[in-house]
C-alpha positions in Angstrom: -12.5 4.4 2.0 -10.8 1.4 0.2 -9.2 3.8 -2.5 -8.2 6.7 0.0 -6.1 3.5 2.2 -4.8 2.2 -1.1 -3.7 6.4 -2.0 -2.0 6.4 1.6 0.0 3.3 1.5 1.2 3.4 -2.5 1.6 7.0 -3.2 4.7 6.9 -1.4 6.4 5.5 -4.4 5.4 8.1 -7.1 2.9 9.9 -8.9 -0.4 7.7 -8.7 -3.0 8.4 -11.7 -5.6 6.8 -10.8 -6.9 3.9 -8.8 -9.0 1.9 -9.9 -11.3 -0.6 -7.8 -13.7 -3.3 -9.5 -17.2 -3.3 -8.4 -18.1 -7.4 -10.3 -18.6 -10.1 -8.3 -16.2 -11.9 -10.0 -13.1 -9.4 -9.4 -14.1 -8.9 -6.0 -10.9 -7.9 -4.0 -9.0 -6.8 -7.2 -8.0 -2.9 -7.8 -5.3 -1.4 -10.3 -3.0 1.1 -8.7 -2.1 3.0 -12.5 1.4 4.9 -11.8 2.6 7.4 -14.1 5.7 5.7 -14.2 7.0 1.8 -14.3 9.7 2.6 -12.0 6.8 4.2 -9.5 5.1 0.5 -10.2 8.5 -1.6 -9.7 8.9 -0.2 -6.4 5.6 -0.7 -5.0 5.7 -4.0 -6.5 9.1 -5.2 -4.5 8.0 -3.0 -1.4 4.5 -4.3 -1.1 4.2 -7.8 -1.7 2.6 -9.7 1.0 2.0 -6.5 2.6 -1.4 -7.1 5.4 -3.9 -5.0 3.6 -7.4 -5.4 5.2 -5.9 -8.3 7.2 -4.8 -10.5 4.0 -1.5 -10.1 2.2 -1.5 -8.2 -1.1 -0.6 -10.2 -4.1 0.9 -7.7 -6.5 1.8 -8.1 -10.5 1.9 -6.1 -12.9 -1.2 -5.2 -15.4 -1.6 -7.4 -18.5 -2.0 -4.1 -20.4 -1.5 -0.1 -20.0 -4.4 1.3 -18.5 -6.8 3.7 -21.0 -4.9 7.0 -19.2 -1.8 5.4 -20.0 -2.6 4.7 -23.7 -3.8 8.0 -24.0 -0.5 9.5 -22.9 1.6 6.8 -25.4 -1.3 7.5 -28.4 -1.6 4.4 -28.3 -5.3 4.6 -27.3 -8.1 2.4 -29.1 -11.5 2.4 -28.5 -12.6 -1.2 -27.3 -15.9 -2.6 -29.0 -16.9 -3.7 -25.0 -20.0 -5.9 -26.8 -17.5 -7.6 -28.7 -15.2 -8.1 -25.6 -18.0 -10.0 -23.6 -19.0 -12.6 -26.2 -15.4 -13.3 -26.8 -14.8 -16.8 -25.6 -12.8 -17.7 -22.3 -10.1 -19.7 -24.4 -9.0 -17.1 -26.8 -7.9 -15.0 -23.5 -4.5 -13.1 -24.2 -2.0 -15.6 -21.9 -0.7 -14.0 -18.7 2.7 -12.4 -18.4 4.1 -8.9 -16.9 3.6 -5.7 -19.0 6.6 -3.9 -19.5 5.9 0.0 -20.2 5.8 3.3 -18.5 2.6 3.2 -15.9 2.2 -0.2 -15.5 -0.8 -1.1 -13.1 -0.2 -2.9 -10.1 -3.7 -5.1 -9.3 -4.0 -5.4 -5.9 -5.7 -8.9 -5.1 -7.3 -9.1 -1.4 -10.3 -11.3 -0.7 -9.7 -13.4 -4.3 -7.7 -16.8 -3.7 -5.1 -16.8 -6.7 -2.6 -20.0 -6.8 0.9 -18.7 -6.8 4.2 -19.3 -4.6 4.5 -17.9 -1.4 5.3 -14.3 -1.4 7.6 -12.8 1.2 6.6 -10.8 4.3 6.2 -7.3 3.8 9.4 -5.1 4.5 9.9 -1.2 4.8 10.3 1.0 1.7 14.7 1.0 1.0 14.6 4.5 0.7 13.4 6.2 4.1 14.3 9.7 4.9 14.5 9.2 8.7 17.2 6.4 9.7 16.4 4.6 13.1 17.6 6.8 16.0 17.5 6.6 19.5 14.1 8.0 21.6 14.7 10.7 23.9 12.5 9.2 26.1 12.9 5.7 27.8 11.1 2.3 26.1 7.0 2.3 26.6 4.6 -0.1 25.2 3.2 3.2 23.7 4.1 4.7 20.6 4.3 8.3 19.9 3.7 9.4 15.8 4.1 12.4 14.3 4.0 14.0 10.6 1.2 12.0 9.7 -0.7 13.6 6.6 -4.5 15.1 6.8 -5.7 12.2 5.5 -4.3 10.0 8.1 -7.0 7.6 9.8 -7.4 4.6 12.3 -7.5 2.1 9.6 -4.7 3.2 7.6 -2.2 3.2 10.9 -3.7 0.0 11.9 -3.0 -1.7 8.6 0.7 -0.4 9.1 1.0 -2.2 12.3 -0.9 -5.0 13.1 1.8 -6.8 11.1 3.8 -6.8 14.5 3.0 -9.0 17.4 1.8 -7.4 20.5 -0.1 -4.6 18.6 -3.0 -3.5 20.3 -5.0 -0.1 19.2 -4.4 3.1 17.5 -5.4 6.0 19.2 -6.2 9.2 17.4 -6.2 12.9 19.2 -9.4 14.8 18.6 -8.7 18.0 16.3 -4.8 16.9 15.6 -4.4 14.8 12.4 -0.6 14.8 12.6 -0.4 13.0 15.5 -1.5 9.3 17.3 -0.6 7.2 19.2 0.0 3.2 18.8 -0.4 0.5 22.3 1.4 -2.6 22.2 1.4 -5.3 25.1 5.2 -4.2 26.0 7.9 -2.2 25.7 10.0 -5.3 23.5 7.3 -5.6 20.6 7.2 -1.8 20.6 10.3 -1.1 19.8 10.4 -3.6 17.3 7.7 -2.1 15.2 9.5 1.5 16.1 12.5 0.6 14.2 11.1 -1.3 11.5 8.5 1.7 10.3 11.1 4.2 11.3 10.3 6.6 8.6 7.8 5.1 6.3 6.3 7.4 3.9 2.7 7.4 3.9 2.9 10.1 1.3 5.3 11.4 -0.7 6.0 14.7 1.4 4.7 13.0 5.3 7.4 10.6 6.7 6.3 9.0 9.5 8.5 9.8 12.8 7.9 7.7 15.7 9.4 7.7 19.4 8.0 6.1 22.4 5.8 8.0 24.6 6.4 9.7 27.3 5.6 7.7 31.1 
């Protein structure tokens, strides 16, 4: 479930490799999203900071090094003596820093406190293929969406828009996974979260429309 919401909210921004989520106690809330490309990774990065994931925001950086699959594709691949790796003492840790190169990771830290600066609020993707328009129908505090992909589900749209105040329930339709519906308290905080996810790609080919519902 974890890995299919992570898939829904990053493969908007390119081909995704693999995701990876650790399982330790001690990386709890920690996951590598491995793009194919560093652009792919620089995008979600910008686009997805401080994004409410599971009701904490997302603290994004890049890996400290390429993933195995990336390696492999570079031929830069070494097998890792994994014995030797845990008896290796905590101060000869390689330092921290950004990885430059094609694929870069992007760990996604939830439920792990990490000291860092503030990071901003999330904020749409720049590039959206459906510009704000004008609903047909007059405002409601219900939200109509359509184009949603296959594997669209309560907690993904949720995670979308519990950001904005007012939100109140997704509601899916029985047998149609291309449509839902979103309640919010009025017709003001509706439309606010209308024009602000306008758009959004939850995948690559599924841009989200949304209009209000009709009365």
């Amino acid at each position: 479930e974890l890995k299919k919401s992570l898939y829904a909210i990053f493969s908007q921004f390119g081909q995704i490799l693999d995701i990876l989520v650790a399982r330790s106690l001690r990386l709890r809330g920690q996951a590598f999203v491995i793009f194919k490309e560093l652009s792919s990774a620089s995008s979600a990065l910008r686009s997805m900071q401080g994004f409410p994931f599971y009701d904490k925001p997302m603290r994004i950086q890049y890996a400290k090094t390429d993933s195995d699959i990336i390696a492999k594709m570079k031929g830069t691949f070494v097998e890792r003596d994994r014995k030797r790796e845990k008896r290796k003492p905590k101060g000869q840790e390689a330092p921290s820093g950004k990885k430059s190169g094609a694929g870069a990771a992007a760990p996604v830290q939830g439920s792990v406190p990490v000291p860092s600066p503030p990071f901003p609020t999330f904020s749409p993707p720049l590039s959206r293929v459906f510009p704000p328009q004008l609903s047909e129908n007059p405002p409601n505090h219900i939200l109509f969406l359509t184009n949603l992909p296959e594997e669209t589900n309560e907690l993904m749209l949720s995670m979308l828009f519990n950001q904005f105040p007012g939100f109140k329930e997704v509601r899916l339709v029985p047998g149609r996974h291309d449509i839902a519906f979103v309640e919010f308290d009025n017709e003001v905080q509706a439309g606010a979260a209308r024009d602000a996810l306008q758009g959004f790609k939850i995948t690559q080919n599924n841009a989200m429309k949304i209009s209000f519902a009709k009365k």
